[in-house]
C-alpha positions as CSV (number, residue, x, y, z in Angstrom):
1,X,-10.4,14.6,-0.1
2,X,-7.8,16.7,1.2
3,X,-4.6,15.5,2.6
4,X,-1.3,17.3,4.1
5,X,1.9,16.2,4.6
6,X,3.3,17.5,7.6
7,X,7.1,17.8,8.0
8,X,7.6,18.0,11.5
9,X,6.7,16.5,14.9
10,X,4.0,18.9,16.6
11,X,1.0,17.9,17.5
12,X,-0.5,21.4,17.4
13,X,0.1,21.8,13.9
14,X,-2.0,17.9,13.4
15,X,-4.6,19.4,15.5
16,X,-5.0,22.8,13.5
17,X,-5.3,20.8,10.1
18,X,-7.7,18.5,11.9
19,X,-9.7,21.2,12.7
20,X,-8.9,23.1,9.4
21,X,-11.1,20.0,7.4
22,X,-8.2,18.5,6.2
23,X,-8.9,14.1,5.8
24,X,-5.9,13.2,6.8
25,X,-2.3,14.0,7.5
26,X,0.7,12.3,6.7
27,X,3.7,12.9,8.7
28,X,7.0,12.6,6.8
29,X,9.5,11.0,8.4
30,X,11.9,10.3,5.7
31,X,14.2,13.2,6.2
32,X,13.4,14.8,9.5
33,X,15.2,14.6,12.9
34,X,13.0,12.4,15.0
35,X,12.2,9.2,15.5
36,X,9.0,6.6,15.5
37,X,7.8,8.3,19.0
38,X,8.1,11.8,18.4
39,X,5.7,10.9,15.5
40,X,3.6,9.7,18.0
41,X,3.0,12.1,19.9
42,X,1.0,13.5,16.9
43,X,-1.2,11.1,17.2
44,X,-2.7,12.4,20.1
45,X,-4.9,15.0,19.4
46,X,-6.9,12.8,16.7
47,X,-8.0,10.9,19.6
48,X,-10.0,14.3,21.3
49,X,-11.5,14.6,18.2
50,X,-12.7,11.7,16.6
């Protein structure tokens, strides 16, 4: 299994490691500059490709 944690908010990046065979991403909210929806937003392209 393969995993990335990704440390900012775009949903291209998600879609690129989706495609890339990555299992999952984790997106790191600990430290970064947005909030619950901005991480949300990368939750959109998992939905074109599932």
């Amino acid at each position: 299994m393969y995993s990335l944690f990704l440390l900012n908010f775009c949903p291209t990046l998600v879609e690129i490691a989706g495609l890339s065979g990555y299992n999952f991403i984790i997106v790191d909210m600990e430290y970064g500059h947005g909030g619950i929806f901005d991480a949300l937003i990368c939750h959109l392209p998992t939905q074109f490709h599932m």
